[in-house]
MARRO-543527 format. One record per residue (C-alpha): residue number from 0; x, y, z. Coordinates in steps of 0.02 Angstrom, whole numbers, m for minus. Example, Ala and Ser with C-alpha at 12.3 -4.5 7.8 and 13.67 -1.06 7.14 Angstrom:
<sites>
@i=0	east=615	north=m225	up=390
@i=1	east=684	north=m53	up=357
</sites>
This chain:
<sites>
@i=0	east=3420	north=4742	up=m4995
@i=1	east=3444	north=4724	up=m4805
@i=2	east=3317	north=4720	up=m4667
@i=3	east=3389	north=4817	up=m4508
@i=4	east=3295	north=4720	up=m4363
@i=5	east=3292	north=4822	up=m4186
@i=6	east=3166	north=4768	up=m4029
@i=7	east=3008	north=4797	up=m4081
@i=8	east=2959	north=4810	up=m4273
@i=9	east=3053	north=4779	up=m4429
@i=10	east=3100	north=4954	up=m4505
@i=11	east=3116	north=4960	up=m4726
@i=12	east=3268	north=5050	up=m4784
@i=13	east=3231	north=5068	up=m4983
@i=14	east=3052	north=5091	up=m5015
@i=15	east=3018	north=4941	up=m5129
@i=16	east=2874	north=4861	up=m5103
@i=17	east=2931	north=4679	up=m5123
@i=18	east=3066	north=4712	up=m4974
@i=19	east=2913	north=4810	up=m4886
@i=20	east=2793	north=4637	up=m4892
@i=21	east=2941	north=4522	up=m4852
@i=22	east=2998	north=4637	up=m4697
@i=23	east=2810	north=4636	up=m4655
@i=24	east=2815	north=4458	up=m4656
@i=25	east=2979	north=4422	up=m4557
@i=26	east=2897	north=4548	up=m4426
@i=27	east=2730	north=4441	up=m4428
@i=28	east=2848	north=4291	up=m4409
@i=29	east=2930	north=4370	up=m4264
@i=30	east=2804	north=4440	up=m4180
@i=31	east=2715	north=4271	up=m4169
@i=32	east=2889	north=4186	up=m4126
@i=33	east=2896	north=4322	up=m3976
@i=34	east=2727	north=4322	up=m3919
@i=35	east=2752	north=4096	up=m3888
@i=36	east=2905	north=4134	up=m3807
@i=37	east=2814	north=4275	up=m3702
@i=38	east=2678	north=4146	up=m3661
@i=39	east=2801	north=3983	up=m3635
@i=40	east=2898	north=4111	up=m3513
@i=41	east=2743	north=4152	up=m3394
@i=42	east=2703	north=3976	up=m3407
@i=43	east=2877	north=3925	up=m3334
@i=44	east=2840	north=4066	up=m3216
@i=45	east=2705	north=3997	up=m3135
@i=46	east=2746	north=3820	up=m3164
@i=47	east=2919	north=3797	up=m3155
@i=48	east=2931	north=3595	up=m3154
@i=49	east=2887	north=3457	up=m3301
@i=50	east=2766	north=3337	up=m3304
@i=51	east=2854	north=3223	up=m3198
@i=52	east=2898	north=3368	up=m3069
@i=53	east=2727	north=3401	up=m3059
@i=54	east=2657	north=3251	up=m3015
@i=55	east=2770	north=3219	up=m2864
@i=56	east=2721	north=3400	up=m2801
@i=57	east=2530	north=3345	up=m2801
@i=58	east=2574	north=3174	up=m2685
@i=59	east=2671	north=3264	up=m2564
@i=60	east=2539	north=3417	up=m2551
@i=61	east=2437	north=3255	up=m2544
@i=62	east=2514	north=3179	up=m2408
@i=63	east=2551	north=3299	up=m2316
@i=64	east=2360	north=3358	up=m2311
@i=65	east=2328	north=3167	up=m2280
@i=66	east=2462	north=3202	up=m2112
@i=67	east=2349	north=3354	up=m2059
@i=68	east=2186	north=3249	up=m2075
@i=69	east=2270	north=3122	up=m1938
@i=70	east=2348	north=3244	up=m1830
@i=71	east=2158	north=3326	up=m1833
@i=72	east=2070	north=3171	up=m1798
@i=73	east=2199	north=3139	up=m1662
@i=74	east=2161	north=3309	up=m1578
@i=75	east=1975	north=3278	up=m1607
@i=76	east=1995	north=3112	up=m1497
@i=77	east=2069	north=3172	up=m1387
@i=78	east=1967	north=3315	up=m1344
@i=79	east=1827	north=3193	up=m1368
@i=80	east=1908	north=3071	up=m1213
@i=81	east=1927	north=3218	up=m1119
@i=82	east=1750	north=3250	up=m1147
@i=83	east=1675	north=3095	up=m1097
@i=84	east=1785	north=3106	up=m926
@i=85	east=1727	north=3280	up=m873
@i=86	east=1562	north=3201	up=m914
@i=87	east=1545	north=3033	up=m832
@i=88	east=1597	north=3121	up=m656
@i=89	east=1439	north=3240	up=m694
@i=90	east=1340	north=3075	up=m721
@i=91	east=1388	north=3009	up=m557
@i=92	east=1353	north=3161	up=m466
@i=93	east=1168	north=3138	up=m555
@i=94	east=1179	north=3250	up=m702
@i=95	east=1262	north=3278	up=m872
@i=96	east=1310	north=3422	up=m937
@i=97	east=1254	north=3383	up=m1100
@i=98	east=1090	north=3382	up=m1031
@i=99	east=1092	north=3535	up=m941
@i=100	east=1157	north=3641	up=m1103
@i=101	east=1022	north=3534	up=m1188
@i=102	east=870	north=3598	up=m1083
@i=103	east=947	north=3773	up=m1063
@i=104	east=940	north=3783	up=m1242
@i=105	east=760	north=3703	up=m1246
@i=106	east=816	north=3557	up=m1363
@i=107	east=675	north=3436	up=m1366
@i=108	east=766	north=3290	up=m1408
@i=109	east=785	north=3254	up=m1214
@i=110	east=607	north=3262	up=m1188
@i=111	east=485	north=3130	up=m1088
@i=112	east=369	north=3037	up=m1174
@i=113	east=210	north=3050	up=m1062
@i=114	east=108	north=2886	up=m1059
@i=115	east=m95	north=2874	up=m983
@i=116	east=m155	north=2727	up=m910
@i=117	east=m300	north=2682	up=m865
@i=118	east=m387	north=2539	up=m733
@i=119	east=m549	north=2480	up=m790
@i=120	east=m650	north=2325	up=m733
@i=121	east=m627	north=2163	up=m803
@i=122	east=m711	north=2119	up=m979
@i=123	east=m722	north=1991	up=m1080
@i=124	east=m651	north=2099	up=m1234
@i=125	east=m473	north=2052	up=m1145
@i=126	east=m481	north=1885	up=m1151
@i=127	east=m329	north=1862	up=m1275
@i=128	east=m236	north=1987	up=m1174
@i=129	east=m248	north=1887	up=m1008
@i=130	east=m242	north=1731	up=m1108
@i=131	east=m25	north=1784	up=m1149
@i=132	east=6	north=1875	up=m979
@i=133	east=m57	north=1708	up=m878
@i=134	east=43	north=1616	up=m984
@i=135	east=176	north=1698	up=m955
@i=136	east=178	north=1667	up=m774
@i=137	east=228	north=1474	up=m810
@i=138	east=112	north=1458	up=m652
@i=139	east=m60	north=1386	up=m721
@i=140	east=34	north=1308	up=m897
@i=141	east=m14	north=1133	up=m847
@i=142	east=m184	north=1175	up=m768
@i=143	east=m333	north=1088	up=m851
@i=144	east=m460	north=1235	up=m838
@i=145	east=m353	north=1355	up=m890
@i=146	east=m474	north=1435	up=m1032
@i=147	east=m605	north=1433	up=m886
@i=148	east=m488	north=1519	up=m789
@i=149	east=m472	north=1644	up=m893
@i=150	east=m655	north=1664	up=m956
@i=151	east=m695	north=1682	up=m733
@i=152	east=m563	north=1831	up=m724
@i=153	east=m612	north=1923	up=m889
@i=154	east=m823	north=1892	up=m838
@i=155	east=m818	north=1926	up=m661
@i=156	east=m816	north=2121	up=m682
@i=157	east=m856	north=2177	up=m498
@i=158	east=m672	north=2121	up=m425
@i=159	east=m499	north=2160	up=m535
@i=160	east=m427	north=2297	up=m622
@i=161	east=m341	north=2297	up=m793
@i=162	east=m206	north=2439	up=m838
@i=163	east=m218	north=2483	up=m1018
@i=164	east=m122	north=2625	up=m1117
@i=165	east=m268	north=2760	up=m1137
@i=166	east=m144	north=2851	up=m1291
@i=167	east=m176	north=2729	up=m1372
@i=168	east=m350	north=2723	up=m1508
@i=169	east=m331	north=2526	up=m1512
@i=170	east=m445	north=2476	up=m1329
@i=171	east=m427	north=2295	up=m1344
@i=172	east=m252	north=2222	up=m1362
@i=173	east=m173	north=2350	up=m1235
@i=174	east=m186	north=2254	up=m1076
@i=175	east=m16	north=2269	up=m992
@i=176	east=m60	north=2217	up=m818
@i=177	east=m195	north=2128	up=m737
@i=178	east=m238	north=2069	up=m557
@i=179	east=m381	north=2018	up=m475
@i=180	east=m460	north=1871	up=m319
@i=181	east=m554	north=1716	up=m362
@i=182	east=m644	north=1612	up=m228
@i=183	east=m579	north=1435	up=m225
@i=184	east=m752	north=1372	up=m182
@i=185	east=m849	north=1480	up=m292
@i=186	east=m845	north=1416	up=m456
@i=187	east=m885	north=1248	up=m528
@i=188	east=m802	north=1265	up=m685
@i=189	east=m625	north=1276	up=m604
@i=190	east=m644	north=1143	up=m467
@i=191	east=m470	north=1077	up=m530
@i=192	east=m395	north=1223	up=m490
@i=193	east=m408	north=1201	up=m292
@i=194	east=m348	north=1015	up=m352
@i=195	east=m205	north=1075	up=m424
@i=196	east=m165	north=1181	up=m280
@i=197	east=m196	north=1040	up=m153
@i=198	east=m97	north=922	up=m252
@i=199	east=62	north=1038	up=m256
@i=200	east=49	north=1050	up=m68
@i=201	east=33	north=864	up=m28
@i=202	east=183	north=831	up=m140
@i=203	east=308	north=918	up=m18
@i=204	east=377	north=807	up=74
@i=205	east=521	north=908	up=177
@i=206	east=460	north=884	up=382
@i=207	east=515	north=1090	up=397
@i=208	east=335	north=1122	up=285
@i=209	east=234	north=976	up=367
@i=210	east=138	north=1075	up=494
@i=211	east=108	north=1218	up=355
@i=212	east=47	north=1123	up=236
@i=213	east=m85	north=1002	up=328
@i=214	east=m141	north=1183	up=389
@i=215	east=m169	north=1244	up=223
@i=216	east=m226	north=1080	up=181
@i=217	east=m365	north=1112	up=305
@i=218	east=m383	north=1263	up=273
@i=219	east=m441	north=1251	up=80
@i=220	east=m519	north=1106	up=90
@i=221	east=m669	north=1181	up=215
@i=222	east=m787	north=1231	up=116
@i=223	east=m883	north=1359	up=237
@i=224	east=m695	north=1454	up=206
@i=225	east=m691	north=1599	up=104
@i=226	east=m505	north=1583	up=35
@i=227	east=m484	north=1699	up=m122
@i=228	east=m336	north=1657	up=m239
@i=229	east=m241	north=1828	up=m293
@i=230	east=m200	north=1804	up=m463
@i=231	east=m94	north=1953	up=m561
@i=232	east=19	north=1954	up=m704
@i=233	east=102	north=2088	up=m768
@i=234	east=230	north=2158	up=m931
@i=235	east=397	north=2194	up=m880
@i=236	east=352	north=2391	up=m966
@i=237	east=237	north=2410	up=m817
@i=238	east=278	north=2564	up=m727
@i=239	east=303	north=2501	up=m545
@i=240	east=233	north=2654	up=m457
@i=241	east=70	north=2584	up=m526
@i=242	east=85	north=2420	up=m429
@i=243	east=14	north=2459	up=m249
@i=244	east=m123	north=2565	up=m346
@i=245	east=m171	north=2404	up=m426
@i=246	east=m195	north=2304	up=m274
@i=247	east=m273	north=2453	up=m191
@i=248	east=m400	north=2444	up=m323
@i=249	east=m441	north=2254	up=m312
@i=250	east=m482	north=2278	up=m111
@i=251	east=m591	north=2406	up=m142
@i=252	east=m685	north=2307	up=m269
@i=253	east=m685	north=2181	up=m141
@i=254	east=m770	north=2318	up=m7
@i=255	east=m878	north=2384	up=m128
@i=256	east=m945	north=2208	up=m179
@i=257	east=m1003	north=2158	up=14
@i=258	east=m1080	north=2321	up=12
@i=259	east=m1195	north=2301	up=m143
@i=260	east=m1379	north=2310	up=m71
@i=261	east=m1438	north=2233	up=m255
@i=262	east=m1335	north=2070	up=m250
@i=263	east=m1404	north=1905	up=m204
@i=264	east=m1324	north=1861	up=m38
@i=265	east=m1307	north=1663	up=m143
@i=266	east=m1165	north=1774	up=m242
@i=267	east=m1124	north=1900	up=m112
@i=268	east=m1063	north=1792	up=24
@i=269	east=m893	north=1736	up=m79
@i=270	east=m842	north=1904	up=m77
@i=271	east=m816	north=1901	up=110
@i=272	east=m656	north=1840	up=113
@i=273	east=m554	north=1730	up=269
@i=274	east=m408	north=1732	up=190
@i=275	east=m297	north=1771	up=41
@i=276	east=m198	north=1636	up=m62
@i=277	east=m44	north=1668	up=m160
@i=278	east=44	north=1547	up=m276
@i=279	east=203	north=1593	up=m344
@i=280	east=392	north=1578	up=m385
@i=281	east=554	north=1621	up=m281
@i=282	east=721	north=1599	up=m284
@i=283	east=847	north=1578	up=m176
@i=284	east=1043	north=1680	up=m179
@i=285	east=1205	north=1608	up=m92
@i=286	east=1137	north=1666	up=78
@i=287	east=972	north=1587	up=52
@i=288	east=882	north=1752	up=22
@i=289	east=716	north=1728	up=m56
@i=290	east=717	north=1839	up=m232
@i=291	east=532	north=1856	up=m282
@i=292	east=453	north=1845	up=m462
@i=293	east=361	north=2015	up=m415
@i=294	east=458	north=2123	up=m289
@i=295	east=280	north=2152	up=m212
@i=296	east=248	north=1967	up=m152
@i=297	east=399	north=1987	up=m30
@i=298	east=277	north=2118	up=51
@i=299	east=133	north=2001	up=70
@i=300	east=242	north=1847	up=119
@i=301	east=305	north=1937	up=272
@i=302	east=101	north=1925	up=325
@i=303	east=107	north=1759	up=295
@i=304	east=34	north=1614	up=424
@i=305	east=73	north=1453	up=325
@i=306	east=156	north=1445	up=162
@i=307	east=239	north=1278	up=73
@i=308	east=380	north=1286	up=m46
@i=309	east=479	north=1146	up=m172
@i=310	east=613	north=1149	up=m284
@i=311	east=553	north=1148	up=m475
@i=312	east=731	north=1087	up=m546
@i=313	east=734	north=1238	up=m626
@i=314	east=896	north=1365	up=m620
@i=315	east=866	north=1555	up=m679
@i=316	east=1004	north=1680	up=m731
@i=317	east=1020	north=1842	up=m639
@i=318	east=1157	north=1987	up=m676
@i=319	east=1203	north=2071	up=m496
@i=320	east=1310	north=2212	up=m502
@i=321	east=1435	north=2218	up=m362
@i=322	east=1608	north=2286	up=m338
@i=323	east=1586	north=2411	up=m499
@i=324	east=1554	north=2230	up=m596
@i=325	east=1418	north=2148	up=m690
@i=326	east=1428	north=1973	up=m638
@i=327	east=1321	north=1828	up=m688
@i=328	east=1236	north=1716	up=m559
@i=329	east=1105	north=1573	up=m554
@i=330	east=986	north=1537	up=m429
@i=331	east=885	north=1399	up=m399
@i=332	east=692	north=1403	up=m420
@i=333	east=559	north=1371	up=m307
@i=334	east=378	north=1362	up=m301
@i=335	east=280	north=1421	up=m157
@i=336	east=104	north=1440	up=m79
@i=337	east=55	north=1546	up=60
@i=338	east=m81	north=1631	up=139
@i=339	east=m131	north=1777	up=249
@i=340	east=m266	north=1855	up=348
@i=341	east=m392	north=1956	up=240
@i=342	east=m373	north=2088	up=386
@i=343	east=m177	north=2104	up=339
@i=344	east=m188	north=2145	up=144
@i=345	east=m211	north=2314	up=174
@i=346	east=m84	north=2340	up=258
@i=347	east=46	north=2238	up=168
@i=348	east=m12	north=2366	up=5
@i=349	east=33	north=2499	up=95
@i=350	east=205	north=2435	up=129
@i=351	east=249	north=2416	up=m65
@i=352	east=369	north=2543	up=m128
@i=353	east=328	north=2634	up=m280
@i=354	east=526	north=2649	up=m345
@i=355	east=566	north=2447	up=m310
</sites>
């Protein structure tokens, strides 16, 4: 018996059934043979490379994806440069475009954070707060009635002014600036503080502040003399526009107190004040320009009638910017004491600028 095989199915030629179940089986066999070589061909097809073959095509697809991430980045960067240029000329000419397409928009992450503040009168709640700020000053550090000090400026509520963030729900530990005047003469309790004052001035022993300070000398140590020591301190968070406000505030405490009809005139008298006494630090730059600790004093010392000053052998750090450079400096530092006509204060407040 023979088994004619075309393309396609096996065909029986003599009927019998044995040849008819062993054709069907060499068809079964070749169908299935067919059908793997079917599938093996699309497989080749579509994946014409071994094992191997495939692996190197994934790392170069893979590098070469790694080269398009670079030359991206690149482009990025440079775009980016490009970017800041274009934008730090609109920063010089006082704006930035990123600002402007920020507010257009109505982004708020550009938005002001708006701060109250508040003077009130002296109280004794603040007595911690005052207690750091005063310290701070290095002024009074070595000044025996310093807690009495502070205790006169916190209890004498009719003259000074303390700033304190009114945002905020916590009254008592928000004290960011404080200034107010203290008779020399007034107070028993801080008798060594017109000793201490005296003591700096009769230490100086340069001929130039002589006449100045056997003046003040004079001066402070008449008792019938109202002399009232200005005494401020500040946080460097302070906005400055508040400054001449401050001091504005103090004098009209002052005006206000020799005005009360209900005060004994035993109290009231103090408040009538000669003259105003400032004790402070400067410093002095390469052309011998005096650098105050608080811009404002430079406004009061140019009412001045006698002032002292001496070197503390101390040096302090400054960054000046000059030439488009930050450049690092030191300056010597000096103590001074001067003092002006009542008459003048008002006037020297009104000379402060509010954008120092």
């Amino acid at each position: 018996m023979e088994c004619k095989i075309t393309e396609g199915s096996p065909k029986k030629q003599n009927g019998d059934e044995a040849g008819e179940a062993k054709c069907n089986k060499i068809e079964r066999n070749i169908s299935e043979t067919k059908e793997g070589e079917i599938m093996k061909e699309k497989e080749n097809r579509n994946f014409p490379h071994n094992n191997k073959e495939k692996n190197v095509y994934n790392k170069s697809i893979m590098k070469n994806e790694k080269k398009k991430k670079k030359n991206r980045k690149r482009r990025r960067k440079r775009k980016l440069l490009n970017g800041n240029d274009k934008e730090e000329q609109l920063t010089t000419n006082g704006r930035n475009s990123e600002t402007e397409s920020k507010e257009e928009k109505g982004d708020n992450t550009n938005e002001e954070v708006v701060v109250d503040f508040e003077l009130v009168d002296p109280n004794d709640t603040f007595k911690d707060n005052v207690r750091i700020l005063l310290k701070s000053t290095e002024l009074y550090n070595s000044l025996k009635c310093s807690e009495q000090l502070i205790n006169i400026i916190c209890d004498q509520q009719n003259i000074g002014k303390f700033v304190q963030i009114a945002n905020e729900e916590e009254k008592e530990n928000n004290i960011i600036s404080f200034a107010t005047i203290i008779n020399i003469n007034q107070y028993d309790e801080i008798n060594n503080l017109k000793e201490f004052l005296l003591d700096k001035i009769m230490k100086i022993s340069k001929t130039e502040f002589q006449q100045s300070g056997n003046e003040l000398t004079k001066l402070m140590s008449n008792g019938e003399c109202n002399i009232g020591l200005l005494i401020s301190s500040r946080l460097v968070n302070c906005p400055i526009n508040l400054i001449p406000l401050i001091y504005k505030n103090v004098i009209d405490d002052v005006i206000w107190s020799q005005g009360v009809e209900d005060m004994e005139e035993s109290e009231k008298k103090f408040y009538f004040f000669d003259y105003i006494l400032f004790y402070t630090k400067v410093y002095k730059n390469v052309n011998d320009e005096l650098i105050f600790s608080n811009y404002e004093e430079h406004h009061f010392f140019e009412n001045k009638i006698h002032h002292v000053m001496w070197n503390t052998n101390n040096v302090k750090k400054f960054y000046e910017f000059a030439n488009d450079k930050n450049s690092e400096v030191s300056y010597k530092e000096y103590g001074t004491i001067f003092i002006i006509p009542f008459d003048m204060i008002s006037q020297a407040i009104s000379n402060i600028p509010t954008n120092a």
